[in-house]
C-alpha positions in Angstrom: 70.4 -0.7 6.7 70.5 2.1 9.3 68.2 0.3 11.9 70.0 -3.0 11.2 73.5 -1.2 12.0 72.5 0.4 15.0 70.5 -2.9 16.4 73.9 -5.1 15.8 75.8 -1.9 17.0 73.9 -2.5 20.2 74.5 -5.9 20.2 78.4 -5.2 20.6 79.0 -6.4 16.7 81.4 -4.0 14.5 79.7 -2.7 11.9 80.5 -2.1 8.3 77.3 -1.0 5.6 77.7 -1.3 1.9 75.3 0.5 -0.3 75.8 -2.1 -3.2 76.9 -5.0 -4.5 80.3 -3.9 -5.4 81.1 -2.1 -1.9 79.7 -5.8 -0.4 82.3 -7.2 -2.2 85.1 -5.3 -2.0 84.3 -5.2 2.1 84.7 -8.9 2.1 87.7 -9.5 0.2 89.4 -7.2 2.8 88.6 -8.3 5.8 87.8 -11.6 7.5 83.8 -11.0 8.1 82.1 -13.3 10.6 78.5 -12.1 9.6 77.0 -10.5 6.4 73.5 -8.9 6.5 72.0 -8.7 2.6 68.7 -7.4 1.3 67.2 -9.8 -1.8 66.5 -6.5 -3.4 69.5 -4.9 -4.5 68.2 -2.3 -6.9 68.2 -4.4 -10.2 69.6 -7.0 -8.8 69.3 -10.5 -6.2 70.9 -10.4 -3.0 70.7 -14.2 -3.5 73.1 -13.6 -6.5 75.7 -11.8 -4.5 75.6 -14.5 -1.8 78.1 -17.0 -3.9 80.0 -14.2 -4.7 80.4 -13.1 -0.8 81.4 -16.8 0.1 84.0 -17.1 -2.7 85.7 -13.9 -1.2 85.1 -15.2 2.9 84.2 -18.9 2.5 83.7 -18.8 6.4 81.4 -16.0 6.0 77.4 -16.4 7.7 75.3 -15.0 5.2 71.7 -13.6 6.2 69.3 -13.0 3.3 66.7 -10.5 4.7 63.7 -9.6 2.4 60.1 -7.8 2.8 59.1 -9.8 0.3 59.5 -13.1 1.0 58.7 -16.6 -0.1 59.4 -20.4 0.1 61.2 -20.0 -3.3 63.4 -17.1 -2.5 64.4 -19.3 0.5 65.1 -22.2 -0.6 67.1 -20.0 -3.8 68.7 -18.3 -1.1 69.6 -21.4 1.5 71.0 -23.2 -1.7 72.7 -20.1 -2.7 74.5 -20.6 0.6 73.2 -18.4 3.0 72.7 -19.7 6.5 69.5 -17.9 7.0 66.6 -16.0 5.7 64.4 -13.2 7.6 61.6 -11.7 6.9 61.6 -8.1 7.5 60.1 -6.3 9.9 63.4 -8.3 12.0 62.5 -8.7 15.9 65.8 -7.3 17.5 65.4 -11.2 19.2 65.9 -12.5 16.1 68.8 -10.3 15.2 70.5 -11.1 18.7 69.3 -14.6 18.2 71.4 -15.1 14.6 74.3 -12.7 16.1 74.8 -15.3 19.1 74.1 -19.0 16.6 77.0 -17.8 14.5 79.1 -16.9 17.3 78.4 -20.3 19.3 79.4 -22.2 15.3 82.1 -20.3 15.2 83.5 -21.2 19.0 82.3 -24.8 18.2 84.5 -24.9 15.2 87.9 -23.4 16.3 90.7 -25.2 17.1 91.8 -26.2 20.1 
């Protein structure tokens, strides 16, 4: 989470950090979050689980699923969860600027005129 945070810090993004599931929540329903970062191991718990959760709180919401332990079946859980991506961890800081800048461009795309 720290080296994530610092990595989009560089990248000019703000920067919020929840240490669980509840804090995730309670983040999103406050403020309008362009970008969510979530592990697939939350403790007990699925980050893919907390990804329809996120979206019913900030339905514009990108959702990254990040894992060390990844497979095709996670993904796919995780893609129809929602989420717009899924990284393998250790992340490339390319990848990270490369996911920063696609939901940016989406977002630009998509705004009124």
């Amino acid at each position: 989470r720290d080296g994530l945070s610092a990595a989009l810090r560089m990248l000019g993004c703000r920067v919020d950090a929840a240490e669980n599931r509840e804090g995730a929540l309670g983040r999103a329903r406050g403020e309008p979050y362009d970008l969510a970062f979530i592990d697939l191991m939350l403790g007990d718990e699925s980050g893919v689980d907390l990804v329809p959760a996120l979206l019913a709180a900030n339905p514009n919401l990108h959702v990254v699923v990040i894992t060390a332990f990844g497979s095709i079946e996670t993904a796919v859980q995780a893609v129809k969860a929602g989420a717009t991506e899924y990284v393998q961890k250790p992340i490339d800081p390319l990848r990270i600027r490369a996911i920063v800048e696609r939901s940016a461009e989406e977002r630009r795309l998509a705004a009124p005129w």
